[in-house]
C-alpha positions as CSV (number, residue, x, y, z in Angstrom):
1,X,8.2,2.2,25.3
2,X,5.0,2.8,26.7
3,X,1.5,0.8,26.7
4,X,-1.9,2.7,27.7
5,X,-4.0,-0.1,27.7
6,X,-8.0,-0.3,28.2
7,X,-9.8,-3.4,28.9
8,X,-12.4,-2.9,26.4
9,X,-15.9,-5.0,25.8
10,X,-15.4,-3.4,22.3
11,X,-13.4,-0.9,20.2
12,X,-13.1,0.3,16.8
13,X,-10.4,2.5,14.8
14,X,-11.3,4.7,11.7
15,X,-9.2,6.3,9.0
16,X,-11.5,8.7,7.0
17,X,-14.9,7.0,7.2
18,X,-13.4,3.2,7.0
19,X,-13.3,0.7,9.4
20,X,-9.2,-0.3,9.7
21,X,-9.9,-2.4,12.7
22,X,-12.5,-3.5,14.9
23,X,-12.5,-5.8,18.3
24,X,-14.5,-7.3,20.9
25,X,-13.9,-8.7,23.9
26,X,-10.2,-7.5,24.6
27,X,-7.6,-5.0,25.3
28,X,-7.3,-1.7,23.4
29,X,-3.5,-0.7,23.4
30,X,-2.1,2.5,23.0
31,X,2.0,2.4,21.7
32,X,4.2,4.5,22.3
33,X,7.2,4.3,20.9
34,X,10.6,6.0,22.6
35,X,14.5,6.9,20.4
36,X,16.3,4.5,22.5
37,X,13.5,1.4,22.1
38,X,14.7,-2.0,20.6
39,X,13.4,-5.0,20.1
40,X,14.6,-6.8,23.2
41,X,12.0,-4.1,25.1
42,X,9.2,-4.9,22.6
43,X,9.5,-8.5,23.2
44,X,9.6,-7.9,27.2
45,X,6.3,-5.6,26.5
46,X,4.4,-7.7,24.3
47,X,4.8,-10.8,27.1
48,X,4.1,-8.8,29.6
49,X,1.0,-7.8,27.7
50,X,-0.5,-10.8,26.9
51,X,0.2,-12.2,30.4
52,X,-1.9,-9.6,32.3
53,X,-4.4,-11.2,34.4
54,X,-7.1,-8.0,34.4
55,X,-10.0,-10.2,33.3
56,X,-12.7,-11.7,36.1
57,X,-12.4,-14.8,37.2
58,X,-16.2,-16.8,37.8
59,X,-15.5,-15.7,41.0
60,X,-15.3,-12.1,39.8
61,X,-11.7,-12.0,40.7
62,X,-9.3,-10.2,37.7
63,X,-7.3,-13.5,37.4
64,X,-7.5,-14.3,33.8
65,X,-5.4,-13.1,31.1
66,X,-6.1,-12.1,27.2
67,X,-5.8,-15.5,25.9
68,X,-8.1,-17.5,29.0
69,X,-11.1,-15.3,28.0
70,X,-10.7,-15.9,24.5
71,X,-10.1,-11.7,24.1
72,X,-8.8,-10.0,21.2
73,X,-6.2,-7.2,20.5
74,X,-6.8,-3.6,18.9
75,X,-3.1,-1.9,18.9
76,X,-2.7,1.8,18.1
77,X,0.2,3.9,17.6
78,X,0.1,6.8,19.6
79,X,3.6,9.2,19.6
80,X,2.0,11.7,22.0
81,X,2.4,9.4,25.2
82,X,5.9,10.4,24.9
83,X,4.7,14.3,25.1
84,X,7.0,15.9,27.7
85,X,4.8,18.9,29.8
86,X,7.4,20.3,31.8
87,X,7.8,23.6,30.0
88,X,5.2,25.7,29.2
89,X,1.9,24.6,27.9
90,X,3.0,23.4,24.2
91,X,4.3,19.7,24.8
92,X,7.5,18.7,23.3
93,X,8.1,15.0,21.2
94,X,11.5,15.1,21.3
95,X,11.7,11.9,22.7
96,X,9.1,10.2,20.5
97,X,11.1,7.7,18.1
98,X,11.5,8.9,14.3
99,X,8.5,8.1,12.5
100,X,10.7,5.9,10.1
101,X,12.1,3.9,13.6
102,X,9.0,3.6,15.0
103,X,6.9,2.2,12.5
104,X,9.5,-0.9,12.0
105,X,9.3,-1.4,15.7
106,X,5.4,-0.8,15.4
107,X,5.1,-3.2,13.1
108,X,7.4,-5.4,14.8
109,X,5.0,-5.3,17.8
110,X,2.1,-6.2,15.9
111,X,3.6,-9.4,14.4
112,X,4.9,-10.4,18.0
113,X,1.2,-9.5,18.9
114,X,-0.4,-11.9,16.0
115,X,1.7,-14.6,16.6
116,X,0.1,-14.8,20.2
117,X,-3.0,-13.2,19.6
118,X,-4.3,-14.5,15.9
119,X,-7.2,-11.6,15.9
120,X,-4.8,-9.0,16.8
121,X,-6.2,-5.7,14.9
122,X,-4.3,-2.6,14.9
123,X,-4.3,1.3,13.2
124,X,-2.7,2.8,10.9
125,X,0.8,4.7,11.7
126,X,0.6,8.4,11.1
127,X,-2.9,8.3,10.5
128,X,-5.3,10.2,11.7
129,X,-7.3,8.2,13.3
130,X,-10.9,8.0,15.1
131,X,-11.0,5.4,17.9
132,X,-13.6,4.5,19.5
133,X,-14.8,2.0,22.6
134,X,-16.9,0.7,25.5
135,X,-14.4,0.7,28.4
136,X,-14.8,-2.5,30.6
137,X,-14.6,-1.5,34.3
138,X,-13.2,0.9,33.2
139,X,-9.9,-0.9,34.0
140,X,-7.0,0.9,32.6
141,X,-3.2,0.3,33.0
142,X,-0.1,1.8,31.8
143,X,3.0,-0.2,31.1
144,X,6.3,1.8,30.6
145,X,9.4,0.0,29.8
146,X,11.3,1.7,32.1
147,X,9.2,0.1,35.1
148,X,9.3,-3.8,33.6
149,X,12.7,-4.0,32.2
């Protein structure tokens, strides 16, 4: 499983011309989603998540996490981070879950994420989506399950 996230003073995800989901303050979170993720690795993603401390301090320090600032959560589904560039110049997804896989463990992640995060927003998966946002730093991070677990 992989996490691009963005601290972000604001993001926004269209599908079409509508609105699905809109944040403030907060972290914008790409998810990827691999064939062998469970569960178990969400759970140890979506703690590690919410426990970053990538937010200033008063001091100006990145010492607060998601919940100490008060932030919000915009989580996207993104199969691409799982595109594999070694062959050629056509990426491969072979290791990108199933669509029908994923989404339960998409979905899966977002209720995980609610249940810490009550205004957790999110996409739509499969969509084609528009997303937009005001990177804060810009401060970016990528969490791969592989590293954490």
């Amino acid at each position: 499983m992989r996490f691009v996230i963005q601290r972000v003073k604001n993001a926004e995800v269209k599908v079409g011309q509508k609105v699905i989901g809109k944040i403030e303050e907060g972290l914008l979170v790409f998810v990827g989603i691999c064939d062998t993720d469970t569960k178990q690795i969400a759970d140890k993603m979506v703690r590690k998540l919410v426990g970053l401390r990538i937010f200033e301090d008063e001091n100006g320090k990145t010492n607060l996490d998601l919940k100490a600032v008060n932030g919000d959560l915009l989580i996207i589904s993104q199969f691409t981070l799982y595109a594999d560039c070694k062959k050629g110049n056509r990426p491969s997804f072979i290791r990108a879950g199933a669509p029908e896989m994923a989404n339960q463990l998409y979905e899966y992640i977002l209720a995980q994420c609610q249940i810490q995060v009550p205004d957790t927003q999110h996409g739509q998966f499969g969509a084609d989506m528009k997303v937009s946002l005001l990177n804060d730093g810009p401060f970016t991070i990528i969490l791969d399950s592989d590293d954490i677990i």
